[in-house]
TILODREN-699880 format. One line per 10 residues: number of its first residue (from 0); their letters; for each residue z, y, x of C-alpha. Coordinates in pm, whole numbers, plus 50000, padded with zeros to 5 digits. Last residue first. Layout:
% TILODREN-699880
NUM> A> Z:Y:X ~ ... .
This chain:
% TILODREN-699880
578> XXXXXXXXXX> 51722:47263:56085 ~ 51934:47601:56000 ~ 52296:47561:56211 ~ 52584:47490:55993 ~ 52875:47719:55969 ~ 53196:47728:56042 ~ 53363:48041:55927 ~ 53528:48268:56193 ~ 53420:48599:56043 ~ 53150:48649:56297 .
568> XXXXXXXXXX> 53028:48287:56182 ~ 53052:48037:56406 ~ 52757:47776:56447 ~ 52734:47370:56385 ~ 52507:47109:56415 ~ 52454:46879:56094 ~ 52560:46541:56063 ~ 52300:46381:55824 ~ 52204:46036:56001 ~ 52487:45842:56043 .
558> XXXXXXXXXX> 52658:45979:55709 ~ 52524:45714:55484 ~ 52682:45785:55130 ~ 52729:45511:54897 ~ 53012:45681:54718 ~ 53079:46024:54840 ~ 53343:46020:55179 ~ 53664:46155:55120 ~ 53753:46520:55169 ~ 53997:46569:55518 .
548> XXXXXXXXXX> 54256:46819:55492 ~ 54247:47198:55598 ~ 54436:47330:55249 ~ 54090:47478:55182 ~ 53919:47136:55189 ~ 53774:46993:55510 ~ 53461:46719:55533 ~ 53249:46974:55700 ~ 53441:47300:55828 ~ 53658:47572:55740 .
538> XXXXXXXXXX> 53526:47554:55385 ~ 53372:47869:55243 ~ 53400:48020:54875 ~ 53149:48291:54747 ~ 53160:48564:54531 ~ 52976:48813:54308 ~ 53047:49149:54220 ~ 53058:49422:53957 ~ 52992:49784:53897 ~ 52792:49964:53631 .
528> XXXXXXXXXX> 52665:50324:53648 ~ 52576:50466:53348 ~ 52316:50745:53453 ~ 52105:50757:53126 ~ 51865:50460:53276 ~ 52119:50284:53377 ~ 52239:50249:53758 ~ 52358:49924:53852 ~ 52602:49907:54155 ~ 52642:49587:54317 .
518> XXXXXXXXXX> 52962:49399:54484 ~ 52995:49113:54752 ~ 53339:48921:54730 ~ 53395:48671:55002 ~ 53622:48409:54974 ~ 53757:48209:55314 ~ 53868:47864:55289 ~ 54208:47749:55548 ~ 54440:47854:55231 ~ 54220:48121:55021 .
508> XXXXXXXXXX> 54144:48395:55342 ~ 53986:48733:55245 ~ 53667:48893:55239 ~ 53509:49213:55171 ~ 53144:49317:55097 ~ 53008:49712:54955 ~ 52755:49878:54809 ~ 52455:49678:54698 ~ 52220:49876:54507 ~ 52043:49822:54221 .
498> XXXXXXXXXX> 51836:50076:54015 ~ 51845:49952:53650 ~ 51587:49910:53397 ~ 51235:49851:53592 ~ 51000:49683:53328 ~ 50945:49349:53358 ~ 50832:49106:53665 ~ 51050:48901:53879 ~ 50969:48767:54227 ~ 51120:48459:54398 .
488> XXXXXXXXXX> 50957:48398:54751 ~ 51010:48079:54928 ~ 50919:48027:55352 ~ 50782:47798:55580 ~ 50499:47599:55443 ~ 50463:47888:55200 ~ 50595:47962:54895 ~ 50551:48179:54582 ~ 50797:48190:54246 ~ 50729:48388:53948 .
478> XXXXXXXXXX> 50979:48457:53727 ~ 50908:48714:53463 ~ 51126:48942:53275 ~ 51156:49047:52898 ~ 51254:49415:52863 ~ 51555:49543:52704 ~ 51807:49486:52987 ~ 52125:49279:52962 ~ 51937:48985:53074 ~ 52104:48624:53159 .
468> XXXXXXXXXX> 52080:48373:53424 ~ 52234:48049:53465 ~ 52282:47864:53800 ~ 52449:47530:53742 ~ 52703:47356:53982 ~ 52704:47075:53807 ~ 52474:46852:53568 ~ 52311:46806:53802 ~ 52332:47014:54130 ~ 52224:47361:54250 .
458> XXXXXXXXXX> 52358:47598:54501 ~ 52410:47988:54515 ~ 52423:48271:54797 ~ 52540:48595:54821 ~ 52841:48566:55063 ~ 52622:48536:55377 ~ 52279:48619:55290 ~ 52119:48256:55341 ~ 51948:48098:55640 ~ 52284:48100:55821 .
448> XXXXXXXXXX> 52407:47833:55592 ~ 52797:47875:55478 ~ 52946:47552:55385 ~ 53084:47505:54969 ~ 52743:47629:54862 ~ 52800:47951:54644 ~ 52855:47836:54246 ~ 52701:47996:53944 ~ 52725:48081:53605 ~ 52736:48430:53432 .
438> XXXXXXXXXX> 52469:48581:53666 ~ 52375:48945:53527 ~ 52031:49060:53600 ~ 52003:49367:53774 ~ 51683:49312:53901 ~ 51802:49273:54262 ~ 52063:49033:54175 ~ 51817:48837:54027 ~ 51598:48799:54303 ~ 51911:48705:54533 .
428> XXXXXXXXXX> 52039:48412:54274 ~ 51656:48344:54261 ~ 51661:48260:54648 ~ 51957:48115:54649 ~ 51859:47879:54378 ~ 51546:47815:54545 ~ 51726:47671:54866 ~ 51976:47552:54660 ~ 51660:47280:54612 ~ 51695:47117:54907 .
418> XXXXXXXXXX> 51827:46791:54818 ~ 51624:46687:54497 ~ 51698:46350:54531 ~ 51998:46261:54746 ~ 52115:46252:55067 ~ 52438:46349:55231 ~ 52622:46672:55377 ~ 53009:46693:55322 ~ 53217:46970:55186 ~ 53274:46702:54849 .
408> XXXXXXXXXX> 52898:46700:54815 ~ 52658:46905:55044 ~ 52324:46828:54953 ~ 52004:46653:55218 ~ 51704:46541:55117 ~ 51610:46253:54822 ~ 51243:46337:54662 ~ 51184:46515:54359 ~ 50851:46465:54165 ~ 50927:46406:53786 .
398> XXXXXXXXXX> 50958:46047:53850 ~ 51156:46087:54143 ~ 51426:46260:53949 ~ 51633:46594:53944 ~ 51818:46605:53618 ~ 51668:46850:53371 ~ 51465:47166:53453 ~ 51593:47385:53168 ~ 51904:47251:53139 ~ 51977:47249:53486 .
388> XXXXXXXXXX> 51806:47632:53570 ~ 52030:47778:53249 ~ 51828:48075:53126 ~ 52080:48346:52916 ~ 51881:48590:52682 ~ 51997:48897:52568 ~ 51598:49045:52619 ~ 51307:48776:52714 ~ 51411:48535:53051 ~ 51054:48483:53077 .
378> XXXXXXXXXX> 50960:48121:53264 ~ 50624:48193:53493 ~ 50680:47958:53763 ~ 51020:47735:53702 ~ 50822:47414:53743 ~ 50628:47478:54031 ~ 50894:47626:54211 ~ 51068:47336:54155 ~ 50880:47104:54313 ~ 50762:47347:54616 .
368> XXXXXXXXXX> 51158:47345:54671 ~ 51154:46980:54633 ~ 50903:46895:54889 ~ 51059:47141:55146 ~ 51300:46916:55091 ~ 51148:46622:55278 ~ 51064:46813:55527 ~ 50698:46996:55709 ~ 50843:47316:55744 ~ 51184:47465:55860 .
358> XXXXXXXXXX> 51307:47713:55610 ~ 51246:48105:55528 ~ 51417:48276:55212 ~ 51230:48543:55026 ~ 51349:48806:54762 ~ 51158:49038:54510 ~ 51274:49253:54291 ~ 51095:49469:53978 ~ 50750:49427:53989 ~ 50570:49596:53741 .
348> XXXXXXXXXX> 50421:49515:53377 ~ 50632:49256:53175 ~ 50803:49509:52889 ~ 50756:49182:52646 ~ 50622:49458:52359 ~ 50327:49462:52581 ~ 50258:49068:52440 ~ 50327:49152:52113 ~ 50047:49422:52070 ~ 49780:49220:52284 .
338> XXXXXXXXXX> 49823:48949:51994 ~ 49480:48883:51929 ~ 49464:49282:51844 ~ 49376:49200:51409 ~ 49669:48936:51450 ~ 49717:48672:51239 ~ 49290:48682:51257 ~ 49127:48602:50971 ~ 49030:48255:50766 ~ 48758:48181:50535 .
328> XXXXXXXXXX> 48841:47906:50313 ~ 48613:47587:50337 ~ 48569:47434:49955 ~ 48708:47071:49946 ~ 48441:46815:49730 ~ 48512:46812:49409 ~ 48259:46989:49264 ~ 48319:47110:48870 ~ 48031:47369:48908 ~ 48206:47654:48773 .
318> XXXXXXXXXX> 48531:47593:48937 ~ 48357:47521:49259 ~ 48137:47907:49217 ~ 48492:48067:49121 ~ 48665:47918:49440 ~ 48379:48073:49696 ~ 48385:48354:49464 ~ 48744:48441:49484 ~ 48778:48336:49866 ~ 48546:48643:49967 .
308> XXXXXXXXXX> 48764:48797:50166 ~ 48970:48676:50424 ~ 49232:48435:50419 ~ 49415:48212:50496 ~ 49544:48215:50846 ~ 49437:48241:51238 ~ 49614:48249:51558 ~ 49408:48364:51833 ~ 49316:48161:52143 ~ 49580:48273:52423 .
298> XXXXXXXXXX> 49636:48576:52528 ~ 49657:48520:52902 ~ 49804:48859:53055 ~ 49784:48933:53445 ~ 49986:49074:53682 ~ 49822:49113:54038 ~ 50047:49014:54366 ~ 49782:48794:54493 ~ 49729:48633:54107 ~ 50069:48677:53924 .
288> XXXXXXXXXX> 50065:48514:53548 ~ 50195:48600:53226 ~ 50088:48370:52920 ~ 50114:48524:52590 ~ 50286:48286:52365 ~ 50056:48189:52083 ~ 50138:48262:51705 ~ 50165:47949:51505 ~ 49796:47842:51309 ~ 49829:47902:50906 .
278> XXXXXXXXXX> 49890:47605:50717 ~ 50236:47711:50639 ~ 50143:48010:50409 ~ 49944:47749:50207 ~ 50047:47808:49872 ~ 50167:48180:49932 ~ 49853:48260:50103 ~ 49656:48102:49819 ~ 49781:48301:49542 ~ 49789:48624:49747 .
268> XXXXXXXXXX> 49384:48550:49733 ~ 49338:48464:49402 ~ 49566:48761:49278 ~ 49357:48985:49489 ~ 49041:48855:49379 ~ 49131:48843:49017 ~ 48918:48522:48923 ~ 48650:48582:48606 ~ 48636:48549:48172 ~ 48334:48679:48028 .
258> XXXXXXXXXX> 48237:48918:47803 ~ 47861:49006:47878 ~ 47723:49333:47944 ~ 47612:49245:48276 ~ 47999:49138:48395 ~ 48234:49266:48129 ~ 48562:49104:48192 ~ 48879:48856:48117 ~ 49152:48726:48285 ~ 49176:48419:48506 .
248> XXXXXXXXXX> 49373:48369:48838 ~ 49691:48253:48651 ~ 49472:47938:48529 ~ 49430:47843:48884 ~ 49740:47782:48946 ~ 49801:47591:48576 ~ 49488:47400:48758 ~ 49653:47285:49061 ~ 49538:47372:49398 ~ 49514:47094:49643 .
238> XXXXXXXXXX> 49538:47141:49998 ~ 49301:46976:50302 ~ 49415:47089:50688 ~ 49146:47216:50922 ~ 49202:47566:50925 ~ 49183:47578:50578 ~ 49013:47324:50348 ~ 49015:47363:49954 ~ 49078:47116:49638 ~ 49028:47284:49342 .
228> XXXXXXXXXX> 49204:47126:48999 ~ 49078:47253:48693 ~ 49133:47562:48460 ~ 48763:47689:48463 ~ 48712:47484:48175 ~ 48994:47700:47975 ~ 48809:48006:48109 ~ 48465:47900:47926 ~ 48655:47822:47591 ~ 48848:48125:47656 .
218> XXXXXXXXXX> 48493:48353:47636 ~ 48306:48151:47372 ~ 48610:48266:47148 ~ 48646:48600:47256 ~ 48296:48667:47185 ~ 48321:48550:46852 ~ 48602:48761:46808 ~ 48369:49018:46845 ~ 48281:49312:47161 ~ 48142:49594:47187 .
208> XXXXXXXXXX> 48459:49714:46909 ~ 48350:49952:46667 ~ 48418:50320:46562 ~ 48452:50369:46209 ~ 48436:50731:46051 ~ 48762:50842:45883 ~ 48699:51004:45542 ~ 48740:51374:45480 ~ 48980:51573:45256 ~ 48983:51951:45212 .
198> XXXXXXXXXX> 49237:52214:45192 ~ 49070:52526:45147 ~ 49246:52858:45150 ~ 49016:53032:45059 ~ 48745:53155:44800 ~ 48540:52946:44558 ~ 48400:52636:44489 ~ 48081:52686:44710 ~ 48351:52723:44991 ~ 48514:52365:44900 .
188> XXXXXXXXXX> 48157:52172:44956 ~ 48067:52372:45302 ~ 48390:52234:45420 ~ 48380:51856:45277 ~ 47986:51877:45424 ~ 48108:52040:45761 ~ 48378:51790:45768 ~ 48145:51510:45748 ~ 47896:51645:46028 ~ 48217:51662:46288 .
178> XXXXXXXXXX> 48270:51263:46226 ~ 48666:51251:46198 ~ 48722:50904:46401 ~ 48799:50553:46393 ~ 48860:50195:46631 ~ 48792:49830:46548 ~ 49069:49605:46654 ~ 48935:49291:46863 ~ 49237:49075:46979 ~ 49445:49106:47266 .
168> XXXXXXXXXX> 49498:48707:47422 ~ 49774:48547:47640 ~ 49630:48244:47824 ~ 49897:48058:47975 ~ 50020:48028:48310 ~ 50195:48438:48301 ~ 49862:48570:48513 ~ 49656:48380:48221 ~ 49441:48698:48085 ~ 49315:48824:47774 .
158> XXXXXXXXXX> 49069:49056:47598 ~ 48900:49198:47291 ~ 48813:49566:47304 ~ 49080:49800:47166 ~ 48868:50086:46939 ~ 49058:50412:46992 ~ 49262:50562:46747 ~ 49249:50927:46543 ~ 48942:50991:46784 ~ 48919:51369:46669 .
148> XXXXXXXXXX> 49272:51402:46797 ~ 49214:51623:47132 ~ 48989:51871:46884 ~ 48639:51916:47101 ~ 48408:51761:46817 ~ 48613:51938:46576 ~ 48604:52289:46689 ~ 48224:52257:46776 ~ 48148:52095:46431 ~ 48333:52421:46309 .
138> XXXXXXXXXX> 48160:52646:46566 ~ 47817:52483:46444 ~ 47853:52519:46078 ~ 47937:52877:46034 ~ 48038:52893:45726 ~ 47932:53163:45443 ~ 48175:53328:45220 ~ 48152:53517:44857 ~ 48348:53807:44753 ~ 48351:53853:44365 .
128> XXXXXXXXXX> 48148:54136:44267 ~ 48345:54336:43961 ~ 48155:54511:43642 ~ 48343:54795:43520 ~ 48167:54888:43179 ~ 48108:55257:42981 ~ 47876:55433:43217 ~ 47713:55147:43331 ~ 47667:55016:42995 ~ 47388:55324:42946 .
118> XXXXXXXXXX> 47217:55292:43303 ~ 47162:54881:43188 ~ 46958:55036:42870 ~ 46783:55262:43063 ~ 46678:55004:43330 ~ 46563:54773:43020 ~ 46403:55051:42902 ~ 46203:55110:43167 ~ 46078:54813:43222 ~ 46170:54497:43384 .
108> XXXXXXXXXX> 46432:54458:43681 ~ 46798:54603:43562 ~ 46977:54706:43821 ~ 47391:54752:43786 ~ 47493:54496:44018 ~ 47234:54487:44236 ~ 47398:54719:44533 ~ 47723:54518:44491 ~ 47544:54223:44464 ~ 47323:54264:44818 .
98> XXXXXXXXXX> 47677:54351:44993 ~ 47807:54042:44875 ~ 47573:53872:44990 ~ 47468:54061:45320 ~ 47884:54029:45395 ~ 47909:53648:45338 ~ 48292:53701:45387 ~ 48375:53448:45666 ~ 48404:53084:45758 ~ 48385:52969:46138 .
88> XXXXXXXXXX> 48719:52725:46131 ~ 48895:52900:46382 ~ 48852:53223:46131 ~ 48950:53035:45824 ~ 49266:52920:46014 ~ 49357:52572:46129 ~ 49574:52268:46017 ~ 49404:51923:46122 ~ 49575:51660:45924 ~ 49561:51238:46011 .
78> XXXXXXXXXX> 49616:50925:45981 ~ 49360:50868:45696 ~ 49210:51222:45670 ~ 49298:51600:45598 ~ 49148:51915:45675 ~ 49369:52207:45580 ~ 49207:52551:45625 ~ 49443:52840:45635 ~ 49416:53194:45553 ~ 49438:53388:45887 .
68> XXXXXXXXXX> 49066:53540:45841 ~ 49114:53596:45498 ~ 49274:53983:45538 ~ 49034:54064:45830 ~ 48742:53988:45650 ~ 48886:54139:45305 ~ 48897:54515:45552 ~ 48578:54447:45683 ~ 48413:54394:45341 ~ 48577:54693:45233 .
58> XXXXXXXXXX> 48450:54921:45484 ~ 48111:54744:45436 ~ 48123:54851:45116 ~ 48160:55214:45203 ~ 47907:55210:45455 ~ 47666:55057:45196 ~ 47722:55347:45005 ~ 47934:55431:44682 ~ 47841:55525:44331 ~ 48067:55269:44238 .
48> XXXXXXXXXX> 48279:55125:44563 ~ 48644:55053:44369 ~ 48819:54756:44527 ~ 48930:54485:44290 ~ 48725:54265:44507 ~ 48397:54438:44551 ~ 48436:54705:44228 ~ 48113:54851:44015 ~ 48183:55118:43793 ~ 47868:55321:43860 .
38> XXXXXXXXXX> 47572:55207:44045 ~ 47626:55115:44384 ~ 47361:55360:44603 ~ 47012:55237:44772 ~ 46906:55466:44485 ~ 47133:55655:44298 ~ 46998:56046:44295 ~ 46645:55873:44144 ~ 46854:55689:43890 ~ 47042:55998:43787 .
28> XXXXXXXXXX> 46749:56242:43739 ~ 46556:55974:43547 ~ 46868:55837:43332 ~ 46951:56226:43268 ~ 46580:56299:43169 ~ 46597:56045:42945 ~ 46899:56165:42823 ~ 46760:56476:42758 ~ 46459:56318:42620 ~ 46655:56112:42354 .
18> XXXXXXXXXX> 46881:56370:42273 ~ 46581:56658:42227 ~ 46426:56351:41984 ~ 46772:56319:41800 ~ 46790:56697:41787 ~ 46380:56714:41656 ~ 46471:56445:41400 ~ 46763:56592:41268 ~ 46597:56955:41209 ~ 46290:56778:41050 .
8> XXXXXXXXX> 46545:56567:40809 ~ 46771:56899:40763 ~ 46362:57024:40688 ~ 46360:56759:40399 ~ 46691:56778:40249 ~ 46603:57163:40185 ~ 46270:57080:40059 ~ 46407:56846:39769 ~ 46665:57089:39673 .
């Protein structure tokens, strides 16, 4: 009995030694067949890959990459949330890692046995890799350096300014922002937690101010002491500039680094205009003169006004110092062309009529015409205005150069001062007729002189007869009378309007007087053609009215010396002969 038990002991011993080399042997055969191959029972994310490849990992891998990539990423801070996507954010599967545990999960490092004894679980034990991610660091400080709402709000520097008369201050508020490196860290902290989504929270990084309240202070104590009186000089004339004025020039700046407060040039300057808009210099009239039938244009000096640049510093620099003496604006030109521009806009550039009466020299009244001619030379009649000769050359006195000459008064001739001048008004009635003027008052002399046109003629007294003149066109024109020992010329300068022609002259008998109506054609520029006439009313003789009857005798007059000679007219007028 004893010998049987002990060969079934022999026999068990040599099957359990057979069973340990076979499965040696197996382990051997199956471990060499599995390298660089997942051992058995191994699973990436639920996903079987035992006794699978690298290529069939990475399969998976690609497939969980995919999957993730839309899982959001919540980064949240004080005023604000950032909501991306684990791919925007630069997190993905850590494919080399996972890949490396897949391949490690079922080695055993050590001896043999040990690898034996981790072949033997393998085939009774799923063992599962977890995936694993890695971040990119640089696209996700990339994506939040460049995110429009990294600065969550802007640092507001101090400042203030006294444009409403007081000083109205912004104080210092201290700015913040999502620092890229601390979401990286909050990031980087949540993936070595475990798999997305992530929803992480980050602290707002301070941005400061440049400048403190202290520097606000120092800065308003310095502009309140720039809020004093100025006292400036322009053209000539002293102002004074209160200091609420000045006050509303102030705000505050970085000059050099420093916060400071300063004068707004432009609202110094359109402060001071509006002060001392009236101290500016009036705009001169250009001055048209005729020099041997030559048109020239006098300017005149330049009007000036405050002011040019530069007034902000010169007023700054006598704030700063305190002075009190008056600080000398600059001043520029009213007009940058010295007024060139306003003088063409009078239209004065051509001779447009002309018209010359003769007379015997070396009189008394020849005295007068030169008088007036004088006086009247270079008067502009501009556009829709009406020149009156008596109220613009007064009553004729001796003190302002007239001497006494022969008038006609009451169809009789006498002496007074300024007898002579109808002479000129004749000869400017003619001139003006010419230049298509129109000649809403004016009287004809009462006796027909044969130096005159016959029926367009005009005479002059104070306050009555008047010759007024008015133009209809849109150019300013110039008088300018000439004259010779023997002879006055009335020309008139503008801009040729109308072509004047005259057509036509009838006559007719008023009582014993005879009327005479001369009419002109103007011709407008777009081919208007305007008719009218002017008249004239002759005695039949000196000292007659139109019903034949003596006129009395002026006042005071002395008729011993002024009886004329007299001619007939072709129409039967009397008329008196020139002297």
């Amino acid at each position: 009995m004893g010998q049987k038990f002990a060969r079934f002991g022999q026999i068990s011993l040599i099957f359990l030694l057979l069973a340990v080399v076979l499965a040696g042997a197996v382990f051997l055969i199956d471990e060499a067949m599995h390298r660089d191959r997942v051992g058995r029972n191994v699973t990436v994310a639920g996903f079987v890959v035992g006794d699978g490849s690298t290529e069939d990992i990475d399969r998976v891998l690609v497939a969980e990459n995919a999957a993730a990539a839309s899982l959001p990423v919540v980064i949240r801070t004080e005023g604000l949330t950032i909501e991306t996507d684990v791919a925007t954010a630069g997190l993905s599967v850590d494919e080399a890692a996972v890949t490396a545990a897949a391949l490690s999960a079922r080695d055993a490092d050590g001896n043999i046995l040990d690898r034996f004894s981790a072949w033997w679980r393998s085939l009774r034990g799923r063992v599962d890799v977890p995936l694993s991610y890695e971040l990119n660091a640089e696209q996700l400080k990339q994506f939040i350096d460049t995110h429009p709402n990294a600065v969550i709000r802007h640092p507001q520097e101090p400042a203030f300014t006294g444009a409403n008369g007081g000083f109205e201050v912004t104080d210092a508020i201290q700015g913040s922002y999502l620092a890229a490196a601390d979401v990286v860290a909050a990031v980087q902290a949540a993936v070595a937690a475990g798999p997305p989504p992530y929803t992480v929270d980050v602290p707002t990084t301070p941005i400061p101010t440049v400048h403190s309240a202290l520097d606000l202070q120092n800065a308003l104590a310095k502009a309140d002491e720039l809020s004093t009186r100025l006292t400036v000089s322009i053209n000539d004339r002293t102002g004074i500039i209160g200091g609420e004025s000045v006050r509303r020039w102030i705000e505050s700046d970085v000059v050099d680094g420093e916060f400071v407060p300063v004068f707004v040039d432009e609202r110094v300057k359109s402060s001071v205009e509006t002060l001392f808009t009236d101290y500016a210099d009036e705009l001169p009239t250009p001055q048209f003169t005729v020099d041997e039938g030559e048109l020239h244009v006098d300017l005149g000096v330049p009007a000036r006004q405050c002011c040019a640049a530069g007034v902000a510093p010169l007023l700054f620099e006598a704030a700063t110092t305190g002075t009190s003496q008056a600080v000398v604006l600059p001043t520029v030109r009213v007009e940058d062309d010295g007024g060139q521009a306003r003088a063409e806009e009078f239209g004065i550039k051509e001779l447009v009529s002309t018209f010359t009466t003769r007379h015997s020299c070396c009189q008394n009244r020849v005295k007068n015409i030169h008088r007036i001619a004088d006086l009247v030379r270079g008067q502009i009649v501009e556009p829709g205005e009406t020149l009156s000769i008596n109220d613009f050359i007064g009553r004729r006195t001796r003190a302002n150069g007239f001497v006494a000459d022969g008038v006609i008064q009451s169809g009789r001739f006498i002496d007074e001062v300024g007898g002579g001048i109808s002479q000129f008004a004749t000869t400017t009635f003619n001139a003006a007729f010419f230049a298509g003027l129109d000649i809403p008052e004016y009287q004809s002399h009462s006796i027909y002189i044969s130096r005159y046109p016959y029926g367009r003629e005009a005479t002059l007294s104070f306050p009555l007869p008047d010759l007024e003149l008015h133009n209809p066109t849109p150019y300013a024109v110039l008088i300018w009378p000439t004259y010779t020992g023997s002879s006055i010329t009335v020309d008139m300068w503008s801009t040729k309007y109308f072509d004047v022609e005259q057509v036509r002259q009838s006559s007719f008998k008023i009582g014993a007087c005879t009327r005479v109506n001369t009419y002109r054609e103007r011709t407008a520029p777009d081919g208007t053609v305007l008719e009218d006439f002017v008249f004239a009313t002759y005695r039949p003789g000196e000292g007659l009215d139109c019903a034949g009857n003596p006129t009395p005798v002026p006042p005071g007059a002395d008729l011993s010396n002024s009886a004329p000679s007299f001619l007939v007219h072709r129409s039967g007028v009397l008329i008196s002969k020139p002297m």
